[in-house]
C-alpha positions in Angstrom: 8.2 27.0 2.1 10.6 24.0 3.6 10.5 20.8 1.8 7.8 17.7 3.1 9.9 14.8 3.9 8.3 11.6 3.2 7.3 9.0 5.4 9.8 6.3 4.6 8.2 3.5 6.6 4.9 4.3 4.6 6.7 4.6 1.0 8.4 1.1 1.6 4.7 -0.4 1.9 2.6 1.6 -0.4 3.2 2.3 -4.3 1.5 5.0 -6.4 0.5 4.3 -9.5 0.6 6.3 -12.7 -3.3 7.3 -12.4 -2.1 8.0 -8.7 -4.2 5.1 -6.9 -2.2 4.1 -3.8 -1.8 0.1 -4.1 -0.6 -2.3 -1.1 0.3 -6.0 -0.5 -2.3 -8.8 1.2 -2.1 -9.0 4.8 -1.7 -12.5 6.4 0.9 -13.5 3.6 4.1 -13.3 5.8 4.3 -16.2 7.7 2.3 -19.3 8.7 1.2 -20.6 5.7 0.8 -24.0 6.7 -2.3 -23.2 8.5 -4.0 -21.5 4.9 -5.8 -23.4 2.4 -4.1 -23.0 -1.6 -6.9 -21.3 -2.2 -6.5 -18.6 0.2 -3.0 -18.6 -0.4 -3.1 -17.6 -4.2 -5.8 -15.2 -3.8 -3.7 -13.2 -1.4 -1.0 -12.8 -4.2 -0.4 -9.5 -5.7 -1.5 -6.2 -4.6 -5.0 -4.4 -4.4 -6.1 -0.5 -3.7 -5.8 1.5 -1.3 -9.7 1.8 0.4 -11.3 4.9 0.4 -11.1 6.0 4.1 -7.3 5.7 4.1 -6.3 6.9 0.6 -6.1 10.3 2.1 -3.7 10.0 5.4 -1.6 7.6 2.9 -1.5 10.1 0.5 -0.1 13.1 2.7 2.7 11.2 4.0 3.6 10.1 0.3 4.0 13.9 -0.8 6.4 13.7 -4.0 4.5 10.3 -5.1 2.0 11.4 -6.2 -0.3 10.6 -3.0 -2.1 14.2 -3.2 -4.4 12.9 -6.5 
């Protein structure tokens, strides 16, 4: 059986955790912040999980992640 090469694009914006959730960054944080409230600003800090619907195609192009929890 050939080796599964990973999708680099995908594993340079998604990270696995150790309980294998697949975590990403807030959209709308890259440019044009001028036009955002603080508010809106500092809740899109940090990272939040993967939803449920997309875990899965995520997850197959992560193969030596982890992604296949």
């Amino acid at each position: 059986m050939p080796k599964i090469k990973t999708k680099k694009a995908v594993a340079k914006r998604f990270k696995v955790t150790g309980s294998g959730k697949i975590m990403h960054k807030h959209t709308n944080r890259g440019h044009r912040a001028f036009g955002k409230t603080t508010k809106q600003k500092r809740q899109l800090k940090g990272s939040t999980e993967m939803n449920r619907a997309s875990r899965r195609l995520i997850g197959r192009a992560l193969p030596y992640k982890g992604g296949n929890k």
